[in-house]
LOMAR-198976 format. One line per field, with one value per residue (C-alpha): x, y, z; residue in three letters; chain. Coordinates in steps of 0.25 Angstrom, whole numbers. Layout:
east c(X/...)
north c(Y/...)
up c(Z/...)
type c(Ala/...)
mol c(A/...)
! end
This chain:
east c(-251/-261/-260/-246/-241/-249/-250/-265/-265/-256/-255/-267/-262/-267/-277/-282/-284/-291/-299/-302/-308/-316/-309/-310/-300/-305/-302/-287/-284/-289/-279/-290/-286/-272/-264/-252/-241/-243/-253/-268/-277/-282/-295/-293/-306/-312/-298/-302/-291/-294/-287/-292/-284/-275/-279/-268/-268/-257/-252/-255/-242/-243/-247/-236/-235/-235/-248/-256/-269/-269/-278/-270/-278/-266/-261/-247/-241/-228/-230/-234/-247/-243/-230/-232/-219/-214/-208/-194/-194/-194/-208/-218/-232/-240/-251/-260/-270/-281/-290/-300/-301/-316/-327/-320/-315/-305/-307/-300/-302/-307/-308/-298/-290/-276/-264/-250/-238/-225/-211/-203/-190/-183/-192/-199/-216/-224/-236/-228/-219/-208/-195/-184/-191/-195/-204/-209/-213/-224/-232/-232/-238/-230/-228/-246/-256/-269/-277/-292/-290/-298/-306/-297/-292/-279/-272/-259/-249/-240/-225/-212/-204/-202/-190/-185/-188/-181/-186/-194/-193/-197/-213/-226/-238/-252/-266/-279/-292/-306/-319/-325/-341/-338/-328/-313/-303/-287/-275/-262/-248/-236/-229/-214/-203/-196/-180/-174/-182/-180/-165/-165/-174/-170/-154/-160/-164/-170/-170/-155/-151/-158/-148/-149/-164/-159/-173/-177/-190/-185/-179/-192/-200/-214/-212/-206/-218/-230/-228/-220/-217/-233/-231/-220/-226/-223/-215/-211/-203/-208/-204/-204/-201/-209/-224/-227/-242/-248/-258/-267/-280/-287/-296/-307/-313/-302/-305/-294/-286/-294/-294/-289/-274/-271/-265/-254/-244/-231/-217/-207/-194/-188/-202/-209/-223/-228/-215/-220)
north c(-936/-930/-920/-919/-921/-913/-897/-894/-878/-868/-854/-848/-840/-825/-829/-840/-833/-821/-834/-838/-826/-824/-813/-813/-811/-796/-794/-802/-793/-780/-783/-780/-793/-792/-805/-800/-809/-815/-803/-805/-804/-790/-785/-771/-773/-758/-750/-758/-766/-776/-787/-801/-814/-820/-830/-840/-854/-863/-876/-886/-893/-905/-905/-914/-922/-911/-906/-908/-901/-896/-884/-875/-862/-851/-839/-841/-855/-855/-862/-876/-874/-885/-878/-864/-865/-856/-861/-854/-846/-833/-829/-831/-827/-833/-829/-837/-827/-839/-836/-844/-848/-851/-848/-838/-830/-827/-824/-826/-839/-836/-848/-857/-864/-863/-872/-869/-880/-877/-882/-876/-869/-883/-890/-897/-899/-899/-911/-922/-930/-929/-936/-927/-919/-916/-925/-913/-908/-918/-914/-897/-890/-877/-870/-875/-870/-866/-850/-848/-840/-826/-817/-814/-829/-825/-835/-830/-839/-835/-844/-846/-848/-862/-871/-883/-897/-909/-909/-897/-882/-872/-873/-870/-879/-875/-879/-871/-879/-874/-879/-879/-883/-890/-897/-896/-890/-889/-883/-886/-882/-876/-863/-859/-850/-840/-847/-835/-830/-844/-843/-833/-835/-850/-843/-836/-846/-855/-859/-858/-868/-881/-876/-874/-879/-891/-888/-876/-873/-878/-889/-895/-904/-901/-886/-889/-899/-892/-877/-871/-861/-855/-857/-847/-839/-822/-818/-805/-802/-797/-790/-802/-813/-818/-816/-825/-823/-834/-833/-846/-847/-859/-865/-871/-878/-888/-899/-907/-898/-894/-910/-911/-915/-929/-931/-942/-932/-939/-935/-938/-936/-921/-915/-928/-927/-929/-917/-908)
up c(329/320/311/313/300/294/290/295/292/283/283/274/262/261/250/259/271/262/257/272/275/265/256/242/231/228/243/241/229/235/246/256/265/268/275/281/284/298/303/305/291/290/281/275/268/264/271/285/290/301/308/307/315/309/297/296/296/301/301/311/318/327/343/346/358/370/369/383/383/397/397/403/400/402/394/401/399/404/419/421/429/439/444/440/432/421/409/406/393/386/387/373/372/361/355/343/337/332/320/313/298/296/288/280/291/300/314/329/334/350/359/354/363/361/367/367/373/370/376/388/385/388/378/387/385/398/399/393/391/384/382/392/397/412/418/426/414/411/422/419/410/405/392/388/390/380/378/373/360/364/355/346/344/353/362/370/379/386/384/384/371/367/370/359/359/353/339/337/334/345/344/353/352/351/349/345/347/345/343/329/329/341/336/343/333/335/329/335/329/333/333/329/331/323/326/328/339/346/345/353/365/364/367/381/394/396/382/379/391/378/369/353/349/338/330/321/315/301/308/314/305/312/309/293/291/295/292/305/297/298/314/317/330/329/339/345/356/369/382/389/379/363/359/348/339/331/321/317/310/311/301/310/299/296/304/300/307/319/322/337/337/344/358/354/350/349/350/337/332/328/316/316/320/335/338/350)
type c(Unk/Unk/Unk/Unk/Unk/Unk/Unk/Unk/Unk/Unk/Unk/Unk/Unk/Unk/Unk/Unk/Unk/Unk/Unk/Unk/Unk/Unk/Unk/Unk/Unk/Unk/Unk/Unk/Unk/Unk/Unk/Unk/Unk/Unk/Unk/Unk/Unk/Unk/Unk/Unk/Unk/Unk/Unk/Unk/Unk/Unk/Unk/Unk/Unk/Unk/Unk/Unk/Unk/Unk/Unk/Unk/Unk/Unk/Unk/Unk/Unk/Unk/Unk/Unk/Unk/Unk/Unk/Unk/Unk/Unk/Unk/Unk/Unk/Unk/Unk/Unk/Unk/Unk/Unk/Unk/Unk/Unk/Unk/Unk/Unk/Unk/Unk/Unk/Unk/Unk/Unk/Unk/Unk/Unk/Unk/Unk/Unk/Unk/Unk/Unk/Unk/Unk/Unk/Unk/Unk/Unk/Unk/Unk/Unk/Unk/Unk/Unk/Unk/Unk/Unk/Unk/Unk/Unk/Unk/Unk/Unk/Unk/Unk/Unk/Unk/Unk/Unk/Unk/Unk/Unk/Unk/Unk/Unk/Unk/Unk/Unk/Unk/Unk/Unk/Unk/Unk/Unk/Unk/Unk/Unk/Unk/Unk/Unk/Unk/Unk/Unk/Unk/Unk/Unk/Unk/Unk/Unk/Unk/Unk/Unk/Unk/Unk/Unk/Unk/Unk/Unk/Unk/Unk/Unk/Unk/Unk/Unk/Unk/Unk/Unk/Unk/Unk/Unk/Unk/Unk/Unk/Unk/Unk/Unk/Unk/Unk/Unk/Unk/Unk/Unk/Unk/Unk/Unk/Unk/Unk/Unk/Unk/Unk/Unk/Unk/Unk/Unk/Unk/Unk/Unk/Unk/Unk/Unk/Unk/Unk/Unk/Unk/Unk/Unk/Unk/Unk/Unk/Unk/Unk/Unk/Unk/Unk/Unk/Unk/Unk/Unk/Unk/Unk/Unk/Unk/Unk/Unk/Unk/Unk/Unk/Unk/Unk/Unk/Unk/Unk/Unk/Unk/Unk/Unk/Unk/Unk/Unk/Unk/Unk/Unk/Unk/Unk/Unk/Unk/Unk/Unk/Unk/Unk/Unk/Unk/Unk/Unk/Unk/Unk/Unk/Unk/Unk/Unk/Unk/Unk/Unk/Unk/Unk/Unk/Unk/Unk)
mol c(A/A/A/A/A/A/A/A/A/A/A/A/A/A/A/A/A/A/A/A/A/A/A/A/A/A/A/A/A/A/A/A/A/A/A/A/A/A/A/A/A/A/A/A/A/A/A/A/A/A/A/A/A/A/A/A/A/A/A/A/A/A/A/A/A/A/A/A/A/A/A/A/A/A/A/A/A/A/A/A/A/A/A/A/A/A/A/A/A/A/A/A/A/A/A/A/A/A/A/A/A/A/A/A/A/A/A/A/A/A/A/A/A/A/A/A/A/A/A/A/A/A/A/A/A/A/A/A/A/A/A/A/A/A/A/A/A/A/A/A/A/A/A/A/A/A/A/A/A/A/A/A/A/A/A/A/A/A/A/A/A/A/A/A/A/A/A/A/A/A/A/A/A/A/A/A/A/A/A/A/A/A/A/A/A/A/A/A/A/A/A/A/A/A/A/A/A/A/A/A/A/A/A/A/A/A/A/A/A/A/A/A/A/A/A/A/A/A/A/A/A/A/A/A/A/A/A/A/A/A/A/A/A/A/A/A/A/A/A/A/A/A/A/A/A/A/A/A/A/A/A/A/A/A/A/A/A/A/A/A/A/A/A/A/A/A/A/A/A/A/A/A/A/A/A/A)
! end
């Protein structure tokens, strides 16, 4: 499908975010800006210190041949609306703190429709159809669903932890689209797991019941190609399961990558493009 084969975003350097934003190299050498590694950028211009979003660019990764755009509007993805039933898993929460890269600034992104589809801990995709699985599943819709960015650019879903797949490495799917001067804007990747951590939940049930996942991070060509490295979520544990963070800034004036993804997704051979 389009743009699949190539890398449309990379994580900006410090001097380039600095540059972004519109501080000078006085400012960079008086250490008035400071980038730290995987935290919001922060101004301590004249002693204040003060939060801003997260500035960081990432790459783009293809959609795949899963997505359906069902509009579901929910905050808690786990049921298929149709039957009310949950999907088994260890629960995950994720959240995607969306800025914007534009006009030398760096600000939260409100508004912005964000959709997330994932698999089930069997591997299995609702809406589509897809070679062993259920039939019944063609016909639900768990594990999607989509969340307005708030204020603050935030959008949080609740989830479970993915299963494996055939091919791939353990993965989420999502979708940010916007409007840029009335024109439609999408960024679509994927997100990534540390492997220790799915080790061990993939050891506990449902999960355990598939066996050893046969694909690693390293192992899948999707993630090696088109910097998987830069789409690792931040997880912690929780009370009742995983909370995952993920920062993305978007640069809503590249066009070439904002281009709307096509519908034709195909499904290929273990890291060859069209791989859910």
């Amino acid at each position: 499908m389009e743009h699949e084969d190539i890398e449309r975003g990379r994580v900006l350097t410090r001097r380039e975010v600095l540059a972004a934003l519109g501080v000078g190299g006085g400012a960079l050498a008086a250490g008035r800006w400071v980038l730290g590694t995987g935290t919001p950028l922060a101004a301590q211009a004249d002693g204040i210190a003060r939060a801003l979003p997260a500035c960081v660019a990432k790459p783009e990764q293809t959609e795949g041949p899963f997505f359906v755009d069902a509009r579901l509007g929910r905050s808690d993805i786990r049921s298929d609306p149709s039957t009310g039933t949950v999907s088994e898993g260890i629960p995950l929460t994720l959240r995607f703190n969306v800025s914007q890269i534009s006009q030398g600034d760096c600000a939260a992104l409100p508004g912005a429709l964000v959709d997330v589809w994932q698999c089930d801990a069997d591997g299995v995709y609702s809406g589509v159809e897809d070679d062993g699985a259920p039939e019944s599943a063609r016909d639900r819709h768990f594990l999607r669903g989509y969340r307005h960015t708030d204020e603050d650019g935030v959008a949080r879903f609740t989830t479970i932890y993915p299963g494996w797949y055939r091919g791939r490495a353990v993965h989420v799917h999502f979708k940010v689209r916007t409007d840029v001067s009335g024109q439609p804007y999408e960024f679509t990747s994927q997100l990534y797991f540390d492997e220790a951590l799915t080790d061990r939940v993939h050891a506990q049930a449902p999960y355990a019941a598939r066996g050893q996942r046969p694909v690693n991070n390293a192992d899948d060509g999707i993630f090696r190609r088109d910097g998987g490295e830069r789409l690792m979520a931040q997880v912690s544990e929780t009370d009742h399961g995983y909370a995952a963070t993920f920062d993305l800034g978007l640069d809503l004036t590249d066009a070439e990558t904002g281009q709307p993804d096509g519908r034709s997704g195909r499904r290929g051979g273990a890291g060859r493009p069209g791989l859910g």
